[in-house]
C-alpha positions as CSV (number, residue, x, y, z in Angstrom):
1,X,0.0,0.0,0.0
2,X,1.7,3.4,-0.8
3,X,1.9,6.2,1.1
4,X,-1.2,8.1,-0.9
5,X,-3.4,5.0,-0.7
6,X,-2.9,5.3,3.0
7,X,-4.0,8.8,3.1
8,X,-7.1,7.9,1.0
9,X,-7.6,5.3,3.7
10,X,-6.7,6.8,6.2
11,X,-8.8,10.2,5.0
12,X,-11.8,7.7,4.3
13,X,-11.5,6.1,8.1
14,X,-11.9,9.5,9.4
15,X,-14.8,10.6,7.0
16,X,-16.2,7.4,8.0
17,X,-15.9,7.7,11.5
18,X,-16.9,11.6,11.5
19,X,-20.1,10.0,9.2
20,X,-20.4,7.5,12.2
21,X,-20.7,10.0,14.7
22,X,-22.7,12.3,12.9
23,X,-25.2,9.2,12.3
24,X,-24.8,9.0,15.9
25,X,-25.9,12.6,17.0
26,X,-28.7,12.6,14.4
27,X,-30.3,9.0,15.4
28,X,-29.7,10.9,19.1
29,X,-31.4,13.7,18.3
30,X,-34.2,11.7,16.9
31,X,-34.6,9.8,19.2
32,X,-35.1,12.8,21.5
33,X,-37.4,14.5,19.2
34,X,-39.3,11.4,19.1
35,X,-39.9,11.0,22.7
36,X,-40.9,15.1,23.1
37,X,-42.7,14.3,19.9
38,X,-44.7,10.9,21.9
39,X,-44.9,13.3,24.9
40,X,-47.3,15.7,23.5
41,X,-48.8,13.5,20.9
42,X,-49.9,11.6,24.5
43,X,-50.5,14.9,26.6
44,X,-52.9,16.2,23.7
45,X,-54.3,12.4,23.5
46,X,-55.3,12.9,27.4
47,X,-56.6,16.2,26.7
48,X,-59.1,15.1,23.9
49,X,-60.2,12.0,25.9
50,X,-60.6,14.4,28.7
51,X,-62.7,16.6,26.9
52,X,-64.7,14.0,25.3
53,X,-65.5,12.5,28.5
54,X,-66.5,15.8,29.5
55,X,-69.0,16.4,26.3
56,X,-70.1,12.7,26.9
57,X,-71.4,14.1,30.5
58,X,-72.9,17.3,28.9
59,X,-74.5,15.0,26.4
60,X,-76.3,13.0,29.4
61,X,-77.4,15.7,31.2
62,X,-79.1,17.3,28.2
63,X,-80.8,13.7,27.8
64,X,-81.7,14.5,31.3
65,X,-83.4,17.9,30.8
66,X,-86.8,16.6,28.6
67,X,-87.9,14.3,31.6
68,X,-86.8,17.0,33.4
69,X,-88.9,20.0,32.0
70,X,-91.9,17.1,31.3
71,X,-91.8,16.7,35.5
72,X,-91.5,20.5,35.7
73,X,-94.3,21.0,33.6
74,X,-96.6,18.0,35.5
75,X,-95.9,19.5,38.9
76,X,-97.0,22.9,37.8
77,X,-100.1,21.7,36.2
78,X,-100.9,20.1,39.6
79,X,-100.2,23.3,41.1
80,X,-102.1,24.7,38.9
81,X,-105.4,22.9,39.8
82,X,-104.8,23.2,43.4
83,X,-104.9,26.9,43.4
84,X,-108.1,26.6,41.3
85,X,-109.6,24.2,44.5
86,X,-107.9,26.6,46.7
87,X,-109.8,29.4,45.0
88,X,-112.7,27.5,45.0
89,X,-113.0,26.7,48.5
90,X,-111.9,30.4,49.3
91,X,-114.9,31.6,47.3
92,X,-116.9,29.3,49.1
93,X,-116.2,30.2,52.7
94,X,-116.3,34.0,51.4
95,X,-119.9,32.4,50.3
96,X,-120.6,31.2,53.8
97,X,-119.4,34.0,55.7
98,X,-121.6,36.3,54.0
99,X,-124.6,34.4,54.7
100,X,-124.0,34.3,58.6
101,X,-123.2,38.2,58.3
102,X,-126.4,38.6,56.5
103,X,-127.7,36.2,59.1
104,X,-126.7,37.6,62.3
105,X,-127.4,41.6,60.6
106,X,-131.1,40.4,60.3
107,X,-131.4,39.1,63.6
108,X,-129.8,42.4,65.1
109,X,-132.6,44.0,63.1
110,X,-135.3,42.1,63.9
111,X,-134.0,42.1,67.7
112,X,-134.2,46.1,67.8
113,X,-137.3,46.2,65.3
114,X,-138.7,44.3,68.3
115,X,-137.7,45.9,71.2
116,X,-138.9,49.2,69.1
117,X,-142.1,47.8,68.7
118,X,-142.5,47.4,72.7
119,X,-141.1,50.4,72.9
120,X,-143.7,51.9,70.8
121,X,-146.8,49.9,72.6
122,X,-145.3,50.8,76.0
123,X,-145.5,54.5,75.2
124,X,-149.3,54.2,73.1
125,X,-150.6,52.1,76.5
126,X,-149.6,54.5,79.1
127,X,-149.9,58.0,77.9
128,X,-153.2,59.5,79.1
129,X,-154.7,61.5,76.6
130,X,-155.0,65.1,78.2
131,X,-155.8,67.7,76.0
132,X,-153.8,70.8,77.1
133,X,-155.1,74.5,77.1
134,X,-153.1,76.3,74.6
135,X,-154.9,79.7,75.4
136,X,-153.1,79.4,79.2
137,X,-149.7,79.3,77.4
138,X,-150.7,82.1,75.6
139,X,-151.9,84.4,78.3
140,X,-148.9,84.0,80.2
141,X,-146.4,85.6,77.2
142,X,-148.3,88.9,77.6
């Protein structure tokens, strides 16, 4: 081997080896963009799941609301008719209590009617009928 085929060699052993290394560094570095690259390819994974477990939820409560607002809507038609009975048996007693006010206002006036009526016969059965000289009255102004 002569002295230039060494250098070729010896030049190609060093390319070769600076090739190596530079393989090296690069299937290092890829390997490290790889695992930042699994890293967020698994964070952003997580964050969809998350948020489709979230919508999943949203998506049963809103299956929720229908029977929800149909309950809603039965317990206010119930309340509905009671305050209609309510009002009903309000107007009723209102009813009722104006009768026994008319009631008891008749028997005051029937009470007092009464006593004015003895009243009255009293008075008629015990006045004496005296006929009074007005011409006495008359003389004693002058």
């Amino acid at each position: 081997m002569t002295k230039e085929d060494k250098q070729i060699h010896d030049y190609i052993a060093k390319k070769m080896e600076d090739s190596d290394k530079r393989t090296k560094e690069i299937d290092h570095q890829m390997e490290n963009d790889k695992k930042k690259l699994d890293s967020i390819v698994k964070t952003k994974l997580d964050t969809i799941h998350t948020q489709m477990n979230t919508i999943n939820q949203y998506k049963t409560k809103m299956k929720n609301i229908p029977d929800q607002i149909g309950n809603q809507e039965k317990v206010i038609a119930e309340k509905n008719n009671l305050i209609t009975t309510r009002l009903l048996m309000l107007e009723n007693t209102r009813r009722k209590n104006m009768y026994k006010k008319k009631l008891v206002y008749t028997t005051i006036a029937i009470i007092i009617l009464v006593f004015i009526i003895m009243m009255c016969a009293y008075v008629y059965s015990n006045k004496q009928y005296k006929v009074k000289d007005f011409n006495k009255n008359v003389a004693l102004k002058k």
